[in-house]
VOPAGU-2260 file (C-alpha; in pm, 1 decimal, decimal comma):
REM VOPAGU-2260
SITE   aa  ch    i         X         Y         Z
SITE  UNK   A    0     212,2    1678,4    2828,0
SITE  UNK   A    1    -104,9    1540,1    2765,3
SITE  UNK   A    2    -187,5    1265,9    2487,0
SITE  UNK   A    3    -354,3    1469,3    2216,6
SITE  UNK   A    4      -6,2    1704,7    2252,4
SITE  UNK   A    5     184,7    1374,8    2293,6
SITE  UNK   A    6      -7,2    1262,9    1967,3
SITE  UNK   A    7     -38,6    1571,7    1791,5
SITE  UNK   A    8     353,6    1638,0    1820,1
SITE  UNK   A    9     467,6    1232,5    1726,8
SITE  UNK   A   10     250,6    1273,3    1397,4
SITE  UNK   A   11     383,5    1634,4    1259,9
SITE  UNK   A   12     727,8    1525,6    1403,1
SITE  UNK   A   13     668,1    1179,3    1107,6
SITE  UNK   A   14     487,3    1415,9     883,5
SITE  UNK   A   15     804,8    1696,0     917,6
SITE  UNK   A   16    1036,7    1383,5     866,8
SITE  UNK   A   17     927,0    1284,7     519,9
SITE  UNK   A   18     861,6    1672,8     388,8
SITE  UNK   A   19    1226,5    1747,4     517,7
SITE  UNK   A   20    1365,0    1420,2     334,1
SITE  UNK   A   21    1168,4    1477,3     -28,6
SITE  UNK   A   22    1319,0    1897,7      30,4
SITE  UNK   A   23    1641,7    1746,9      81,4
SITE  UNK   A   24    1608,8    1559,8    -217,4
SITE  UNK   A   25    1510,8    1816,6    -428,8
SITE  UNK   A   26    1803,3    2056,7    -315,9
SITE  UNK   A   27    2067,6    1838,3    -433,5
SITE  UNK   A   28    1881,2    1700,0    -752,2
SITE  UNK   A   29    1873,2    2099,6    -812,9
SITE  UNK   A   30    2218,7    2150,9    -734,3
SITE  UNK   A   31    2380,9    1870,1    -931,5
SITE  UNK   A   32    2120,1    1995,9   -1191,2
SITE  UNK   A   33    2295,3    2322,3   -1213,0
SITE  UNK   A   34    1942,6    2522,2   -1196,8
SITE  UNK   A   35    1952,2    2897,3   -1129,9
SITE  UNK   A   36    1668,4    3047,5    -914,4
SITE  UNK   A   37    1438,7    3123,3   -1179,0
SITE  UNK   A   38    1445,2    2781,1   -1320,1
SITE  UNK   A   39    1329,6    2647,3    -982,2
SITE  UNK   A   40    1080,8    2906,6   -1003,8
SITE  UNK   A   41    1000,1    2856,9   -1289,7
SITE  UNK   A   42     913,8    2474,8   -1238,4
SITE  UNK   A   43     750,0    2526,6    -923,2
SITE  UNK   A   44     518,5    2767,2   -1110,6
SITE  UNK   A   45     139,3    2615,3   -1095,7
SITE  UNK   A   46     303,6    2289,3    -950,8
SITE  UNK   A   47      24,4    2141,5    -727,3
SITE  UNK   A   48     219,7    1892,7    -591,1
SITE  UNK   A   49     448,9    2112,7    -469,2
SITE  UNK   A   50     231,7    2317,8    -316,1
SITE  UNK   A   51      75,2    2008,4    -170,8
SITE  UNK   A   52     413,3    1889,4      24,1
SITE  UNK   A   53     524,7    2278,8     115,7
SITE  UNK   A   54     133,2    2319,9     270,0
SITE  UNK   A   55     205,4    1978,3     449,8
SITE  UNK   A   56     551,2    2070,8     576,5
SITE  UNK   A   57     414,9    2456,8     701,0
SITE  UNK   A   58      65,4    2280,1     867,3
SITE  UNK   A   59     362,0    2063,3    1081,3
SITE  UNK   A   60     590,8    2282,5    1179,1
SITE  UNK   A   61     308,6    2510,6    1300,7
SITE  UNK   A   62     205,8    2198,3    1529,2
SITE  UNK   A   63     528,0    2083,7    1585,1
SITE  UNK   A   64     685,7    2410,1    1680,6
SITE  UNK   A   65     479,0    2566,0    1953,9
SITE  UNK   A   66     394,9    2190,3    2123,1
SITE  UNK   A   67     817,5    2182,1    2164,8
SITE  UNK   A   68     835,6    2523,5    2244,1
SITE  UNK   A   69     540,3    2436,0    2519,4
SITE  UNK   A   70     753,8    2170,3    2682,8
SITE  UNK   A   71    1065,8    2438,7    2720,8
SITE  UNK   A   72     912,8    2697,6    2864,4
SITE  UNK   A   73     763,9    2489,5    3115,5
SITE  UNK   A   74    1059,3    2310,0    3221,0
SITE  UNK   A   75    1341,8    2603,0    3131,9
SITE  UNK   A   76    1147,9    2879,8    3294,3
SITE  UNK   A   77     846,7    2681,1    3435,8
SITE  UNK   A   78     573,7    2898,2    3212,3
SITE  UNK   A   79     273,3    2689,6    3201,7
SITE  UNK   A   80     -97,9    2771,4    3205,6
SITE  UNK   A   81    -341,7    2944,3    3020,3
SITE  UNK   A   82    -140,3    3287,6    2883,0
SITE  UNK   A   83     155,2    3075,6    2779,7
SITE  UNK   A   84     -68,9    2802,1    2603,4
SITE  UNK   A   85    -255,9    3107,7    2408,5
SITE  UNK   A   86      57,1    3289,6    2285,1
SITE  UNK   A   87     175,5    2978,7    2145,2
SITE  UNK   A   88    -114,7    2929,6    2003,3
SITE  UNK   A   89     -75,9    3258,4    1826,2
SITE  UNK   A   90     331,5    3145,8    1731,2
SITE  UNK   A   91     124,1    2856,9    1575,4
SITE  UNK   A   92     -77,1    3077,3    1317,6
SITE  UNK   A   93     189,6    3309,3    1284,7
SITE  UNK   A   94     395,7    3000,5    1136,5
SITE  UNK   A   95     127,1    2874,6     964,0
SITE  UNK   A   96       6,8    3188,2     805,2
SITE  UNK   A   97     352,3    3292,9     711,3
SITE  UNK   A   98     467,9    2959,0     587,8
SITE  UNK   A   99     169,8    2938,0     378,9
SITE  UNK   A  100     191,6    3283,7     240,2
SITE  UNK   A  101     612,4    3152,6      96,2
SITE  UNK   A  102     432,7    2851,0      -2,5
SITE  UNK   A  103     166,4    3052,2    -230,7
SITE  UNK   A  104     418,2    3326,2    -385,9
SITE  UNK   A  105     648,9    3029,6    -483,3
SITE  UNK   A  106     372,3    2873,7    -639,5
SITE  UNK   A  107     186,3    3128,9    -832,4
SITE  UNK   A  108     572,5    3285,3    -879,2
């Protein structure tokens, strides 16, 4: 792996660390709050800042993801090169683009 990958996956693996604490956090303040779905969509409704830390936990895990997924491949199966690189690249977007799109319809919910 080379260091912007190296880099790249340290810094959304710190970035994935705090977004998967703060979700954590909010799960069981929710759950000892007693709230039903709607009230949690109902206060993530127009919430910026929650659309701020869901965009920041889907923009890591589509970094995160394919650079681990990279490092499998190549030793599980040895897949390396050029084809492999550019489908992950692709599982990358797909994340991102589908983790966003949650993201949004939570938020304008």
């Amino acid at each position: 792996m080379n260091g912007a990958l190296l880099a790249a996956s340290r810094i959304s693996a710190l970035v994935l660390a705090i977004a998967v604490a703060v979700h954590l956090y909010v799960i069981i303040d929710a759950v000892q709050q007693g709230l039903t779905a709607a009230a949690l969509l109902e206060r993530t409704h127009g919430n910026i800042p929650f659309l701020a830390l869901y965009a920041c936990f889907v923009l890591a895990a589509s970094v995160h993801a394919p650079i681990g997924l990279r490092a499998v491949l190549a030793e599980w199966f040895g897949c390396s090169g050029g084809l492999t690189d550019g489908i992950l690249v692709c599982f990358g977007i797909l994340i991102a683009v589908l983790g966003m799109r949650a993201a949004w319809a939570v938020f304008a919910a």
